[in-house]
C-alpha positions in Angstrom: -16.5 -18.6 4.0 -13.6 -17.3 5.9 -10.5 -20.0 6.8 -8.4 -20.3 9.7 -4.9 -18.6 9.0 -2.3 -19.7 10.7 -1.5 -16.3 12.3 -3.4 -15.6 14.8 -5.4 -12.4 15.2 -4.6 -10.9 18.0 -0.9 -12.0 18.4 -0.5 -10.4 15.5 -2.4 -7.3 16.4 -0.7 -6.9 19.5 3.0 -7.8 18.6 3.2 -7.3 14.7 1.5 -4.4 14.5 3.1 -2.3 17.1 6.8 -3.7 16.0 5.5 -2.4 12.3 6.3 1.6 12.4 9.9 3.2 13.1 8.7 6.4 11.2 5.5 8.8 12.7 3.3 10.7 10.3 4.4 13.8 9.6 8.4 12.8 9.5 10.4 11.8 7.1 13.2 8.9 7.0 16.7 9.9 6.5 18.5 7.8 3.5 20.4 5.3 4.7 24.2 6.0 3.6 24.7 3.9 -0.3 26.3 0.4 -0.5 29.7 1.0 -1.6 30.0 0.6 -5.4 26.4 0.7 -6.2 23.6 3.0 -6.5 21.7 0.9 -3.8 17.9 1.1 -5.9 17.7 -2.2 -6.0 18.5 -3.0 -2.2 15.9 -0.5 -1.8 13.0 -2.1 -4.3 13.7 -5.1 -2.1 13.1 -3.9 1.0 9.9 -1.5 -0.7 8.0 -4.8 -1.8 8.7 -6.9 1.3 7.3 -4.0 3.4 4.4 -4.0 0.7 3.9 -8.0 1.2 3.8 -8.1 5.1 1.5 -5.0 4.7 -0.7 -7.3 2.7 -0.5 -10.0 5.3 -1.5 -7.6 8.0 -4.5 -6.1 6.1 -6.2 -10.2 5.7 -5.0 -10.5 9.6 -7.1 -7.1 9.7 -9.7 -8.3 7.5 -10.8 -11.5 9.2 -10.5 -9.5 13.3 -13.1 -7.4 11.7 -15.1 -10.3 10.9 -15.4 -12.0 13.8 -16.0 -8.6 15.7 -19.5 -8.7 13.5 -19.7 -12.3 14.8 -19.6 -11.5 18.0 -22.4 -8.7 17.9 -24.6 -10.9 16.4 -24.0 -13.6 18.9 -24.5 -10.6 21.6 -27.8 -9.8 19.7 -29.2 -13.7 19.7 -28.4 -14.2 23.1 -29.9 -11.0 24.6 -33.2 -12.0 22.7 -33.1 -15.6 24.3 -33.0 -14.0 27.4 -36.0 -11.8 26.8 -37.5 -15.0 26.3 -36.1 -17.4 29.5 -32.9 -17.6 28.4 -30.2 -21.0 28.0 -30.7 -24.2 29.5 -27.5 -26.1 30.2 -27.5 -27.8 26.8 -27.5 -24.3 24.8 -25.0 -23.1 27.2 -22.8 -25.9 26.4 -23.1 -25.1 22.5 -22.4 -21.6 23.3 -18.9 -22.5 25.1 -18.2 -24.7 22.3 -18.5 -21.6 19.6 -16.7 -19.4 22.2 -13.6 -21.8 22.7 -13.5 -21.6 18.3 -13.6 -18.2 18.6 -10.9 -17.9 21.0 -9.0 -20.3 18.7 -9.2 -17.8 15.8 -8.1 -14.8 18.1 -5.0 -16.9 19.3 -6.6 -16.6 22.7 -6.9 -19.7 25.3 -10.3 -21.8 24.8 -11.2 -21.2 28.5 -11.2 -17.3 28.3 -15.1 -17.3 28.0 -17.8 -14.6 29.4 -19.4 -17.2 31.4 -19.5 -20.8 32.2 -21.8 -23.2 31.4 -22.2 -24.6 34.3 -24.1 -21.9 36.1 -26.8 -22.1 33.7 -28.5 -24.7 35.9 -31.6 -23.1 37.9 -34.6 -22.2 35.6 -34.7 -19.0 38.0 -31.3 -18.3 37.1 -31.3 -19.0 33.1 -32.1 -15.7 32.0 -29.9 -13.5 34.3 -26.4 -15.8 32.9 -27.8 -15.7 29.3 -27.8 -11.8 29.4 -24.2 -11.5 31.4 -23.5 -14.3 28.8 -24.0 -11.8 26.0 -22.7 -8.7 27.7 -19.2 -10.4 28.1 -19.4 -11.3 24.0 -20.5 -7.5 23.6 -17.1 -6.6 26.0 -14.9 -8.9 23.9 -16.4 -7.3 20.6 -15.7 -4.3 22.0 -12.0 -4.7 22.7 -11.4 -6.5 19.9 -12.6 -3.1 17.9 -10.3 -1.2 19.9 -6.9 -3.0 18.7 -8.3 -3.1 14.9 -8.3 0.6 15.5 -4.6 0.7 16.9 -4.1 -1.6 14.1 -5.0 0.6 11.9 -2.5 3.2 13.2 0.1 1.1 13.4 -0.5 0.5 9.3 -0.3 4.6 9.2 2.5 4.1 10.6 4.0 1.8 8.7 3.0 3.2 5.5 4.8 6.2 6.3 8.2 4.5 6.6 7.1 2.5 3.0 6.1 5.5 1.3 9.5 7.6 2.6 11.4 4.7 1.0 9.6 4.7 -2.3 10.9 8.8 -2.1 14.2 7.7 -1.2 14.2 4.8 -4.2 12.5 7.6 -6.8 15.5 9.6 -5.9 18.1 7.0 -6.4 16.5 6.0 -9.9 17.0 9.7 -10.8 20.7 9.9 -10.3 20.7 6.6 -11.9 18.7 8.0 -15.1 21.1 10.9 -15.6 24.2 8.7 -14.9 22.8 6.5 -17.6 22.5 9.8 -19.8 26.3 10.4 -18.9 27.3 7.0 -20.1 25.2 7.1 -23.5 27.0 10.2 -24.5 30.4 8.9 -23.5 29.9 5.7 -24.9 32.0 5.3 -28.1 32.6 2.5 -30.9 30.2 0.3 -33.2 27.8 -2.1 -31.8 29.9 -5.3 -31.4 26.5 -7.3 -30.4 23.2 -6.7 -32.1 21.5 -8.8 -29.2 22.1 -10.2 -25.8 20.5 -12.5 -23.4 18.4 -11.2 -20.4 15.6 -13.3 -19.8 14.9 -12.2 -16.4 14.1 -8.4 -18.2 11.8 -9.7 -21.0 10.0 -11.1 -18.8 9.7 -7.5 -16.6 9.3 -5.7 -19.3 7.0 -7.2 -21.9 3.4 -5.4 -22.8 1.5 -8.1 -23.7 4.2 -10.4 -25.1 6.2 -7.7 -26.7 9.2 -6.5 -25.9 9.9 -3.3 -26.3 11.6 -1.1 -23.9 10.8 2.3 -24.9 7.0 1.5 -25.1 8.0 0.1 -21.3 9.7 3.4 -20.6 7.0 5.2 -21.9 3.9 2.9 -19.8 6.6 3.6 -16.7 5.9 7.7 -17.1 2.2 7.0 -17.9 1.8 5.7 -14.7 3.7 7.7 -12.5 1.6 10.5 -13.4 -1.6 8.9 -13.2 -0.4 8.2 -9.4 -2.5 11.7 -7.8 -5.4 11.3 -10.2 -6.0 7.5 -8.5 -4.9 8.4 -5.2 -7.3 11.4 -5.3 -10.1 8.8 -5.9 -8.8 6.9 -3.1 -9.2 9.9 -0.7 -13.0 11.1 -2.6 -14.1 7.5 -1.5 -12.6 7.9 2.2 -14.1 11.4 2.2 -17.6 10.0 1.1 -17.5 7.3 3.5 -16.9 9.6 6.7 -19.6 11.7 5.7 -21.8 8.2 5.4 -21.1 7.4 9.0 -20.8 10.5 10.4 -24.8 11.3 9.1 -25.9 7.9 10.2 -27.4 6.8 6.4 -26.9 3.4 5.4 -28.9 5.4 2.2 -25.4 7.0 1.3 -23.1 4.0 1.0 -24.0 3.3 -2.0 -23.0 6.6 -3.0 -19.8 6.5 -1.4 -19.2 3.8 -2.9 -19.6 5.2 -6.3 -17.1 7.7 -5.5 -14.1 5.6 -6.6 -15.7 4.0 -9.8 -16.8 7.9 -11.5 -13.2 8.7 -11.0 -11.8 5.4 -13.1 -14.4 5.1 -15.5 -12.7 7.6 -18.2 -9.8 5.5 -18.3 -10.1 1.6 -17.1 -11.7 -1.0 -18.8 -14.6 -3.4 -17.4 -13.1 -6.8 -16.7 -16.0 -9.2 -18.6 -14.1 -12.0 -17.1 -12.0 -12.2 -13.7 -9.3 -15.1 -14.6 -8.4 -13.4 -17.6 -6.6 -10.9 -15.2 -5.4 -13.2 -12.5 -8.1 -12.7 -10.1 -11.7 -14.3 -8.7 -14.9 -12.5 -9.1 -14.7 -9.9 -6.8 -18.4 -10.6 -5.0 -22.4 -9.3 -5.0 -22.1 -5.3 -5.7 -18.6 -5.2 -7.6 -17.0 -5.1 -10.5 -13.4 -5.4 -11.8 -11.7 -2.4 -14.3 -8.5 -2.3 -15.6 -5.6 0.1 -16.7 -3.8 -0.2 -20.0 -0.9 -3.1 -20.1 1.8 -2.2 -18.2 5.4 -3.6 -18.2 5.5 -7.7 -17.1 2.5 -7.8 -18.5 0.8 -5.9 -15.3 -2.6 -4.0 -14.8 -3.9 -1.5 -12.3 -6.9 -3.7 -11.0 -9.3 -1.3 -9.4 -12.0 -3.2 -7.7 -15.4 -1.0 -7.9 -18.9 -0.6 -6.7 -21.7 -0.7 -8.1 -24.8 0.7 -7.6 -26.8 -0.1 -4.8 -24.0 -1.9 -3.2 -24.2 -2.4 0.3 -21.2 -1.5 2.9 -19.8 -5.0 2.5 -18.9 -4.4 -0.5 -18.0 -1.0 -0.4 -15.4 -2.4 1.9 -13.7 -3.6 -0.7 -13.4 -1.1 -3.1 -9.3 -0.4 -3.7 -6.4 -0.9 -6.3 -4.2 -4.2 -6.6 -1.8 -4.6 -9.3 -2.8 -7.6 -11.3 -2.2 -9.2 -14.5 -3.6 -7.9 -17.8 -3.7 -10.5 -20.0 -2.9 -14.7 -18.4 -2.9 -16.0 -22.2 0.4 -13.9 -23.1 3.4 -14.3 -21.7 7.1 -13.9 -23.6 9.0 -16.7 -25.4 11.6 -18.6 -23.5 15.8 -18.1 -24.0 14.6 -14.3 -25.8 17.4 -12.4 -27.0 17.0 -9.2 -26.5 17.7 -6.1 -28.9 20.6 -4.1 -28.5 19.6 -0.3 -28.1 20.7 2.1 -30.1 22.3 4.9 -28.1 19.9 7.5 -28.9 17.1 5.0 -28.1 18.9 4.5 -24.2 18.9 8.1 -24.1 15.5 8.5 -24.4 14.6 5.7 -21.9 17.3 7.5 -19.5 14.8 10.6 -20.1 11.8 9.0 -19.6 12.8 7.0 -16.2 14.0 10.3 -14.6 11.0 12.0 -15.7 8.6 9.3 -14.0 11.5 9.4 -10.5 10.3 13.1 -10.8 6.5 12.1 -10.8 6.9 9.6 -8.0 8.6 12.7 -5.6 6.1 15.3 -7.2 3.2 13.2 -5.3 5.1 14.3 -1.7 2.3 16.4 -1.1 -0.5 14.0 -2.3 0.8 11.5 0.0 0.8 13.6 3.0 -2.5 14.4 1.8 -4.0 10.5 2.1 -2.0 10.8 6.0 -4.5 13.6 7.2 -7.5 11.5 5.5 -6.6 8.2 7.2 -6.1 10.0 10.5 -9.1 11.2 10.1 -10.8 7.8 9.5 -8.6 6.5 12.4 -10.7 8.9 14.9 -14.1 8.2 12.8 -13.7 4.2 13.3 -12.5 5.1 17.1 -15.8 7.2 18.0 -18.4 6.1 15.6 -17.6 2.4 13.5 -18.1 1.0 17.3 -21.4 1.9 17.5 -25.2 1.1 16.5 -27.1 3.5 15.3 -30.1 3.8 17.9 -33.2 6.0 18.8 -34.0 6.9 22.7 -35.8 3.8 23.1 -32.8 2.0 22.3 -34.0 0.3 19.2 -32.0 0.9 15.9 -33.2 3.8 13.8 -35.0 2.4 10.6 -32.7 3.0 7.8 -30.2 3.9 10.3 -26.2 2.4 9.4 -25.9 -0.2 11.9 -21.9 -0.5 13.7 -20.9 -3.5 11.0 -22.0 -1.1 8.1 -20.0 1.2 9.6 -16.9 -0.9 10.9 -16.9 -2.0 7.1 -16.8 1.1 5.2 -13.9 2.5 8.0 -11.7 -0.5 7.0 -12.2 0.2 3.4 -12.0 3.7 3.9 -8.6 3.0 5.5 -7.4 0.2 2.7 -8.0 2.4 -0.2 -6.4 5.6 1.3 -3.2 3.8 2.3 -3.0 0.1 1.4 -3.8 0.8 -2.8 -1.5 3.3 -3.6 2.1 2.3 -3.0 2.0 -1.1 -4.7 1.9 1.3 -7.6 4.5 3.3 -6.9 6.4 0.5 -5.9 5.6 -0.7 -9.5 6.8 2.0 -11.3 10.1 1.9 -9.2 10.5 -1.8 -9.8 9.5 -1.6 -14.0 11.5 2.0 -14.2 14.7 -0.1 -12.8 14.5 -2.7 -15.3 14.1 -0.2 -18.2 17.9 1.6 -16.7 18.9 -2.3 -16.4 18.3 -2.8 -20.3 19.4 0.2 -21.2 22.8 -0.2 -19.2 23.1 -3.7 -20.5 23.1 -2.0 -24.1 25.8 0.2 -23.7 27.7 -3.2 -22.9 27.5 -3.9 -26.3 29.6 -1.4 -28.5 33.6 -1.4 -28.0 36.3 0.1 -30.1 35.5 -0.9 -33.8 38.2 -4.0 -34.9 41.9 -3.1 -35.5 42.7 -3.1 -38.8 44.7 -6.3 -40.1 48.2 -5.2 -40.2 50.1 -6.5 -43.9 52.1 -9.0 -44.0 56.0 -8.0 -43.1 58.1 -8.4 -45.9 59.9 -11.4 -46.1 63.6 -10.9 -45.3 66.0 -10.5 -48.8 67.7 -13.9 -49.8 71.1 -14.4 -48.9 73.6 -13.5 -51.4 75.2 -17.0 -53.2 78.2 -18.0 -51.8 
């Protein structure tokens, strides 16, 4: 059962969305210039996950519009059949305005913006004729509503362009951070004047299931960054399935589509037996929850799958969130941490720059999943609008009808641009903490303790008098 969000749909699609993109596909941001005195990564992670939560906020906005577009269509469809048979008396057209003013509530649009008023439904001669404008002014609103999904949908290409050219522009700054860490390990000098030191905030960013242990962090950081193409190339076989679903009509091949994502993961994620053990609800009828290895914080790669014979609803909402992988474990309060040994923050330094190297290695991937979700803008534009329907205008048997296909489009779109940079994002955000622990170690050796000079002699005793 969907709720009423306080945003409403289409102020948001028509203000937020369009404000959303400074950066086109195809270009690339230039770096803004560094904050004196600092490296400026962690400025950057700041902005990177705020983009990544209004992103989120968008895609439920997104989420519900496409909802209520399926709504409509089957109000259109009810109505046009009551004609067929007399149509509305005054009464039923009086229901009808009261569902149309909620509607126009959810859309953020006026209650008296209706396709027809109630009034006229008064003449038994007249009934039919106003119940079938009735629905044809539903089937027009449906219609534009569609329309400015779709341009909210390139507004989110848009916008993901300018996160993911940020994410590049962080990977780069965690590099030169990496190798001046590398610097500072070699240069470093002395004995280790503190065998621990308190940083809460990074045991609790860096734990694996309630150990700490920041090269096995380090490590999980590198694992990930390379597994980026390998789940962004599932991403883009699921998109690529889905097109060729609508594009052929066969509400037969969603399923398969579907699918798509799920053969790609199975190798390496885990089935979830139980949803709150990582955080999250079930996912719904046709789905299933896998999980990646534990991650740093205590963090998972939750990829939501199909199964088989799932339907385009829940095909829809097949993607990647980062969840938790384990609720029960969690790290002890006031934890010292473990000083590292120098050749220990050398290898993290190695490590981190190696995974900045991954992150700007999947450049190409990246512009990749643009040309798919431009593709699946023009698919959604010219078919996801649509009802699949014979010359006698009756839907095809086995046909995919327009919400199937509206569906699979906007999970075609989510999983192609929406999954991905949460991850890289993630490995930004752990592979900064690992530099910040290692960093903070180095803080801990200094020059070894002067020597205790001896005692100065005492002065001779005067000579008697």
């Amino acid at each position: 059962m969907r709720t009423n969000r306080t945003r409403h749909i289409y102020p948001t699609l028509a203000v937020e969305g369009i404000e959303a993109a400074a950066v086109a596909p195809g270009e690339e941001a230039v770096a803004e210039p560094l904050p004196e005195g600092t490296d400026g990564l962690e400025a950057e992670l700041i902005e990177v996950n705020s983009d990544i939560v209004d992103m989120g906020a968008d895609e439920a906005v997104t989420d519900e519009a496409t909802e209520v577009v399926d709504e409509l269509e089957v109000a259109t469809e009810m109505l046009r059949d009551i004609a067929a048979n007399g149509g509305l008396d005054r009464n039923g057209a009086r229901v009808l305005a009261h569902y149309q003013a909620s509607i126009n509530r959810q859309l953020g649009l006026p209650k008296t913006t209706n396709a027809f008023s109630a009034e006229a439904f008064g003449g038994t001669n007249t009934r039919a004729g106003q119940t079938t404008l009735a629905a044809e002014g539903i089937a027009d609103q449906a219609k534009d509503l569609w329309k400015k999904i779709v341009e909210m949908f390139r507004n989110a290409l848009k916008a993901i362009v300018s996160v993911w050219n940020r994410i590049f522009d962080g990977a780069t700054r965690m590099k030169a951070r990496a190798e001046k860490l590398l610097g500072s390990a070699d240069a470093t000098k002395g004995e280790m004047t503190n065998k621990t030191f308190e940083a809460q905030k990074l045991a609790e960013g860096l734990h694996i299931n309630g150990v700490v242990d920041a090269k096995a962090s380090a490590q999980r950081v590198l694992d990930e960054a390379e597994e980026l193409p390998a789940l962004s190339g599932a991403a883009k076989g699921f998109a690529e399935a889905v097109m060729k679903s609508v594009a052929e009509g066969g509400a037969g091949a969603v399923a398969q589509a579907a699918g798509t994502m799920g053969k790609a993961l199975s190798s390496n994620f885990a089935k979830v037996a139980d949803p709150a053990s990582v955080g999250m609800a079930a996912p719904g009828e046709g789905l299933e929850l896998r999980k990646s290895g534990a991650l740093p914080g205590n963090k998972a790669i939750i990829a939501i799958v199909a199964t088989e014979g799932a339907k385009a609803d829940a095909a829809a909402k097949v993607g990647y969130k980062l969840g938790t992988f384990d609720a029960s474990k969690k790290v002890a309060g006031d934890l010292k941490m473990p000083t590292l040994t120098q050749a220990d923050v050398k290898d993290i330094g190695t490590k981190i720059g190696q995974a900045a190297d991954k992150v700007l290695g999947y450049k190409g991937a990246q512009k990749e999943a643009e040309a798919t979700a431009t593709k699946v803008i023009a698919m959604a534009e010219a078919k996801a609008k649509e009802e699949s329907k014979g010359a006698d205008g009756k839907a095809v048997e086995g046909a995919m009808s327009g919400a199937e296909a509206r569906s699979l489009t906007k999970g075609a779109m989510s999983s192609v641009i929406n999954g991905i940079p949460p991850l890289a994002a993630f490995v930004l955000n752990a592979g900064g903490m690992c530099l910040q622990y290692a960093e903070q170690s180095l803080k801990q050796y200094g020059k070894p303790a002067a020597e205790a000079k001896p005692a100065a002699a005492a002065a001779p005793a005067a000579a008697a008098a």
